[in-house]
C-alpha positions, 0 to 999 in steps of 0.5 A: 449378719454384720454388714450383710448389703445385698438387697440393692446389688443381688440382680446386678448381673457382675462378670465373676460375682465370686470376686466381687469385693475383692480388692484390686487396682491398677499400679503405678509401678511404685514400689510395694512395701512387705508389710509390718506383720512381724513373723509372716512369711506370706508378706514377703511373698509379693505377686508380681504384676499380671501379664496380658497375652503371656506365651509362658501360660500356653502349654503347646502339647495340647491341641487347641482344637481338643482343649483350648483352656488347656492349651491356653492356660495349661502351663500356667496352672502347672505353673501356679498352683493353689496359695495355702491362704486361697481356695481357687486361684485364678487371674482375677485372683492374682490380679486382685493380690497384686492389687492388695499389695497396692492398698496395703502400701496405702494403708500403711502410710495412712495409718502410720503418718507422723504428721496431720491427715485429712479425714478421709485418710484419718479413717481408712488409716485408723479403721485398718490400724485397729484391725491390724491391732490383734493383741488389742482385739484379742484382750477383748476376748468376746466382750465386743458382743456384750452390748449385743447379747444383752440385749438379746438376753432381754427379750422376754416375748414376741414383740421385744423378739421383733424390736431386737431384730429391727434394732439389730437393723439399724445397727447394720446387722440385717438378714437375720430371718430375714432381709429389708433394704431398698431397691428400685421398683419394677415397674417404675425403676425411677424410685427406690421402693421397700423390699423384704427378701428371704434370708436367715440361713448360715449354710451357703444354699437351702440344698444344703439342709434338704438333700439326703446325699452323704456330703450333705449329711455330712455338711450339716454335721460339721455345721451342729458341731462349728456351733456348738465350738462358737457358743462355747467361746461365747461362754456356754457350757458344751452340753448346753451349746449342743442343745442350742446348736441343734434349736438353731439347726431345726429352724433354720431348716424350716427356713429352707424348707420355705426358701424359693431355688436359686434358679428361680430367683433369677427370673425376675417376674418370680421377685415381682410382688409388690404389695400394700404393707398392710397386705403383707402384714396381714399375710404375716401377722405374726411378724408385727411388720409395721413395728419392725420397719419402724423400729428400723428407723426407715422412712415412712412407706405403704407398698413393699416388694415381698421376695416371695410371699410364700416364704413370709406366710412359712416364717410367720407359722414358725414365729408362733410355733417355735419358743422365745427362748429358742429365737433367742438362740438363733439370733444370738447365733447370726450376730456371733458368726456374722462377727466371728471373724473381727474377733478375738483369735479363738473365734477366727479360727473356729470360724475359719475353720468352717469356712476352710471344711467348705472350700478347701482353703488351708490357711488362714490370709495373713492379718494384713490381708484381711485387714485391708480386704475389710477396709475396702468392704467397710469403707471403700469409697474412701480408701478408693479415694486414694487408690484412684490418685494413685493408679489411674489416668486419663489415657486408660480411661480414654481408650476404655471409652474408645472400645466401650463405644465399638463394642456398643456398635457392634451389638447395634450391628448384630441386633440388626442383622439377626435372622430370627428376630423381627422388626418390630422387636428389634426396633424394641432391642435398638432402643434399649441399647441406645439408652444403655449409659457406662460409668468408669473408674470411679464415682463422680461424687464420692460417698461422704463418710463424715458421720462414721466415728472410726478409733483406734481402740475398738474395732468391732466398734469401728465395724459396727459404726461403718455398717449401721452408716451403710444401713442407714444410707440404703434405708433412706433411699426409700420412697427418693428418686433413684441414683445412677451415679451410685457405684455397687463396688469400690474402685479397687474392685477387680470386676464388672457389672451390668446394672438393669434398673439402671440399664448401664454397664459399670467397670471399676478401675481395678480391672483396667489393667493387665491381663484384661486390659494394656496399653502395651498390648496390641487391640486384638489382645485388648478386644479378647480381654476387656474388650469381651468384658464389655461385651458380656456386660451390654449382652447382660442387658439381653439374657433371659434376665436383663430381656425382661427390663426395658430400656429405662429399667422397668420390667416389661415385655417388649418382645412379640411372642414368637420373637421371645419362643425362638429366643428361649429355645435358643437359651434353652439351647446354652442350657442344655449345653453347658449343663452336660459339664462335669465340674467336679467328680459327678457334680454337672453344672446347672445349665439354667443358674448359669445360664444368663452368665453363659449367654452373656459369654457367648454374646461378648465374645462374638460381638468384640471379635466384629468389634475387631474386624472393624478395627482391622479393616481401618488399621493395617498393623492389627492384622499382623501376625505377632509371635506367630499368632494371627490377630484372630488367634491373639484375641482368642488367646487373650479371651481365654487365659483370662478364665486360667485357674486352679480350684479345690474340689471343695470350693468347684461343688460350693461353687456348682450349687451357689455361683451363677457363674461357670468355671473357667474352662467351661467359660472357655471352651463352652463358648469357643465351641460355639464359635464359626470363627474360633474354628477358622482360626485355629483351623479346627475341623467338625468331630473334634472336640472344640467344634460343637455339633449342635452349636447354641447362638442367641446375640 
């Protein structure tokens, strides 16, 4: 698919993952311009700056020891119901339109300057102008694939079938049948190693081809019939396109029958098979790997990592089984949906249109949504560049550190004041915590995109150029040192991640802002937003992922045995509890995908709140009670109306089956119900619903 990168940041374990590369930033309070896109309602419609601590949002009808999210947020969702163009809508997601609106102004001036610009501007303003160009682009019909499919139209055997993939690789399309990139090694976290991934499917989780239930018959329904409409754009007949649609449902099927659970992904030890390449190539020889990784234009290597290796042995069978011609039809079938939505105007809205069955989503965003979302997606620490000068300041970023460095003491405080842990891992624990570094805001050194040619004419050809830069600089990381100052989101980004390969935590500037972080607000709203932010990044450090990586990144055990059963029947304890939620009609959360996410909520929250203790022992003013609420109330009030949101049905059972991450109203009250101190200050009492029984505490 086109610019499919996620080998390297797959294991980052990120705030909101479903946000990720979305566009968002901080302001300067400038003026915003409604946009160019003649005949647009929705550029008129502008979001206006979220608010930290909004009394508006709560709804004082409900009783916060029965439904805290509700009584948090319970008017703001009354009050902002899901836009035609998204499929849920939440505060990261107002956050991230208003910050759209931030680079859209950017954009626009790059893209419009009368006089001379520098080449960093010269490409984020011709890159979004050819997107913004969509009678150009629809002239072109399907004519930006040709190069594409000839060449898949020329392979004629296997071997040719091998080099078109490796090809298609080096052109910035990777994770047909399978994915290739770097990523650091295991058990040397220093280096940047080879791996292979499973991948090849175009539904959004193998469950989706292997469960028996009526929405999923359904589901594989309307995807034969989306690909049949798409190779019909691309000039088939409807019988044939139907046949084709059907060769490429049935291998991809097999795919997922080989496919190993999202659940047990997660565990790193079931990613942990490196191996000699001629191992792997004797394990799939089919698969002609050494000629593959070749063809890719990759270094050199002799070992690779191989996620799993049952999933290659199944491919490699299949390889042999299925004929040339119907290979043929499965790749020409990934390179046009990976490129649907960058093409002619009969191709978005056949793409769309599947996308919309799958989450809910009514309308298509407006051009200059899109536009700018894929400049920061293609060119982001460029177009970051400009949105950095822009928006954010050294003040911001000074009181980050301040709250970054209280945060890091709490959790050295907790670690060392646990009842079931012992000395000896303990002493494990600190040191890791110790070696965590933090980045904010921004790259040190910016990503050089000197060698991307971006036009005005073409932009499939700009979107190609920009993912084959991207697939080269990842390839040529293997066998090199690994670089921690290297970013996996853009600067506009609103979210966060915790890294363990690198064992930091990094916090883009783009969710420096309201409603996770102020300099208007007091520190308990502070400590509530970003402060739990922090928290729950340093906690990913020790869930049941991020506990297996040492301090320097490598997997390794440093746990004493009783040490790590009491802290998986606590885990399993967060589990169980969250996966007793109902999501969406009969649809309950899984307890163990979400389980690291839910682990780090927890753990966040209760070490911001000590984070806030602290502070009001050395600062008076924090203990007042503003706007009726105690400092205790007000963190836990900024905690929870970050998580306010409305959702499709549609989009909460995607979500259930694909997202590590709980809704927002489990997010809420799932951990406020394991909070001693949340129930002290809202004066909630045992039996009520916001006070759980069986309370589930691992950090």
């Amino acid at each position: 698919m086109f610019f499919k990168r996620f080998l390297p940041t797959i294991f980052m374990s990120a705030l909101c993952l479903t946000m990720a590369g979305v566009a968002a930033g901080q302001t300067s309070g400038a003026g915003l311009s409604s946009g160019t896109e003649a005949g647009s309602a929705a550029d008129t419609q502008l979001v206006s700056r979220p608010r930290s601590f909004d009394l508006s949002a709560i709804d004082k009808s409900v009783n916060p020891c029965e439904n805290f999210y509700e009584y948090a947020c319970g008017s703001w969702r009354k009050n902002n119901p899901i836009p035609g163009d998204q499929s849920r809508w939440g505060r990261f997601n107002e956050l991230a339109e208003y910050n759209r609106q931030v680079l859209h102004e950017i954009l626009e001036k790059t893209a419009h300057a009368t006089g001379p610009r520098n080449a960093v501007d010269q490409k984020i303003g011709d890159f979004y102008g050819a997107c913004m160009d969509e009678a150009a682009i629809n002239a072109k019909g399907a004519a930006p694939l040709k190069p594409l499919m000839d060449r898949i139209a020329s392979v004629t055997n296997k071997n040719q079938l091998i080099d078109t993939l490796a090809w298609l690789q080096n052109q910035g399309i990777g994770g047909i049948l399978f994915a290739f990139g770097s990523s650091p090694d295991l058990h040397n976290a220093s280096v940047e190693i080879a791996n292979v991934f499973q991948s090849g499917l175009g539904l959004p989780d193998r469950d989706y081809y292997l469960k028996d239930d009526a929405k999923s018959q359904e589901t594989r329904q309307k995807y034969v019939a989306h690909m049949t409409n798409m190779f019909v754009l691309l000039g088939d007949s409807p019988e044939a396109a139907a046949k084709e649609a059907q060769v490429v449902m049935d291998i991809e099927t097999k795919l997922a029958q080989a496919t190993m659970e999202r659940v047990k992904v997660r565990d790193p030890k079931n990613r942990d098979h490196k191996m000699k390449v001629a191992e792997l190539v004797a394990l799939a020889p089919n698969l002609s790997l050494e000629r593959y990784f070749q063809g890719t234009g990759a270094p050199a290597f002799t070992e690779v990592n191989v996620v799993p290796p049952d999933f290659f042995q199944a491919i490699n069978q299949q390889i042999e089984a299925t004929p040339i011609a119907d290979w043929k039809t499965y790749v020409r079938w990934h390179v046009a949906s990976g490129a649907a939505a960058w093409l002619s105007e009969a191709f978005v809205k056949e793409n769309f249109s599947f996308q919309s069955y799958l989450s809910g989503q009514k309308e298509l965003p407006v051009r200059w949504k899109r536009c700018v979302q894929i400049t920061d997606r293609m060119l982001g620490e460029a177009l970051g560049q400009d949105y950095v000068h822009d928006t954010f300041g050294k003040e911001g970023k000074d009181r980050m550190l301040k709250m970054v460095n209280a945060l890091e003491g709490a959790l050295g405080e907790d670690i060392r004041n646990l009842d079931w842990m012992t000395p000896e891992t303990r002493k494990q624990a600190e040191a890791k915590l110790h070696l965590i570094a933090n980045k904010i805001g921004y790259p040190e050194n910016w990503r050089d995109y000197s060698t991307v040619t971006v036009t005005r004419n073409d932009f499939l050809a700009d979107v190609r150029q920009a993912a084959a830069f991207e697939e080269r600089r990842d390839l040529n990381k293997i066998g090199k040192a690994l670089d921690k100052t290297e970013w996996g989101m853009t600067p506009p980004t609103v979210n966060a991640y915790y890294n363990p390969a690198e064992n930091n935590i990094n916090f883009p500037a783009g969710i420096l802002q309201p409603p996770f972080f102020s300099q208007s607000v007091d520190d308990a709203v502070n400590f509530g937003g970003i402060g739990v932010v922090i928290g729950h990044e340093l906690t990913h450090g020790f869930d049941d992922q991020g506990s297996k990586y040492d301090g320097n990144g490598n997997l390794s055990n440093w746990w004493t045995d009783a040490d790590r059963k009491e802290f998986d029947k606590r885990t399993s304890c967060i589990a169980d509890e969250y996966g007793s939620f109902t999501a969406v009609d009969d649809v309950h959360l899984n307890g163990r995908l979400t389980l690291g996410e839910n682990t780090a909520d927890n753990g966040g929250l209760h070490i911001a709140l000590m984070a806030l203790h602290k502070d009001m022992a050395s600062n008076p003013k924090v203990k007042e009670t503003i706007d009726g609420y105690t400092a205790e109330q007000r963190f836990f009030l900024g905690f929870a109306q970050v998580w306010c949101s409305n959702s499709t049905p549609e989009s909460s059972r995607l979500l259930v089956k694909t997202d590590p991450h709980s809704p927002g109203e489990f997010r809420t009250n799932g951990t406020l119900q394991n909070s001693e101190d949340f129930a002290k200050a809202f004066g909630c009492k045992a039996g009520q619903k916001m006070v759980s029984a069986n309370a589930c505490h691992v950090w």
